[in-house]
C-alpha positions in Angstrom: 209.8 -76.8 -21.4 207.2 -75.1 -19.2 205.0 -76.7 -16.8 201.9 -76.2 -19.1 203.5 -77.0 -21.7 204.1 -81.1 -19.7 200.8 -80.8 -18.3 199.1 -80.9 -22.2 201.5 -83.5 -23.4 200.1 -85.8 -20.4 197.2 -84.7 -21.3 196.2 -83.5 -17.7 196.1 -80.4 -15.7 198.8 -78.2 -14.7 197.8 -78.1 -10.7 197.7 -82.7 -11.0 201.7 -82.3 -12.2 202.3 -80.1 -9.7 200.6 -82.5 -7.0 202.9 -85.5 -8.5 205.5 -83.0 -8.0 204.8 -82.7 -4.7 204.4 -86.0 -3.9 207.7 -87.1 -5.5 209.4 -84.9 -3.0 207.6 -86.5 -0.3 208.3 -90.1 -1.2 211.9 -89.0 -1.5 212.1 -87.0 1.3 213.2 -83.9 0.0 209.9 -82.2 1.5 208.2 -83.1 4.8 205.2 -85.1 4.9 203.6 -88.4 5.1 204.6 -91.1 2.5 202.5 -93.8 1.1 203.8 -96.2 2.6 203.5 -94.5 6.3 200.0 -93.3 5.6 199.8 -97.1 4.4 200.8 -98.5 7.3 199.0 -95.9 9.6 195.6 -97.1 8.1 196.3 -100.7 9.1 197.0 -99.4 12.8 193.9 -97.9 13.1 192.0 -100.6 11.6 193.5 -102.9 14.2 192.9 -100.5 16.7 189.2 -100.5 15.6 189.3 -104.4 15.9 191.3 -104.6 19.4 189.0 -102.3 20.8 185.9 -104.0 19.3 187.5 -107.2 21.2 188.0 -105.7 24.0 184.2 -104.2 24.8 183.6 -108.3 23.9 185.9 -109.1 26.5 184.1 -106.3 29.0 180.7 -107.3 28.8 181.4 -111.3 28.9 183.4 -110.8 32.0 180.1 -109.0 33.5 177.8 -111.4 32.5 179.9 -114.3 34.0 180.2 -111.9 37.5 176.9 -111.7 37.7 
């Protein structure tokens, strides 16, 4: 069975089987790459970056007020 031949029984394109493909092989790390549940977990450290750092300029500009 040919890749074109999968594609039109999903009913999808050839190139989004290969990108499943693709992924598979990342998720089971047979290729390199990032994995959902890494580039999961990466966006939750950058949002609490975003967050800590918001605190922090918080932090900054109370403790300048109070020294003044």
């Amino acid at each position: 069975m040919t890749l074109a031949q999968i594609a039109q029984d999903f009913g999808v394109h050839e190139m989004t089987i290969t990108k499943w493909l693709r992924a598979a092989d990342v998720e089971d790390g047979v290729k390199p790459g990032v994995t959902s549940e890494h580039a999961r977990e990466l966006r939750e450290a950058r949002r609490r970056i975003r967050l800590l750092e918001q605190e922090n300029e918080v932090l900054r500009r109370a403790a300048a007020y109070l020294s003044q």
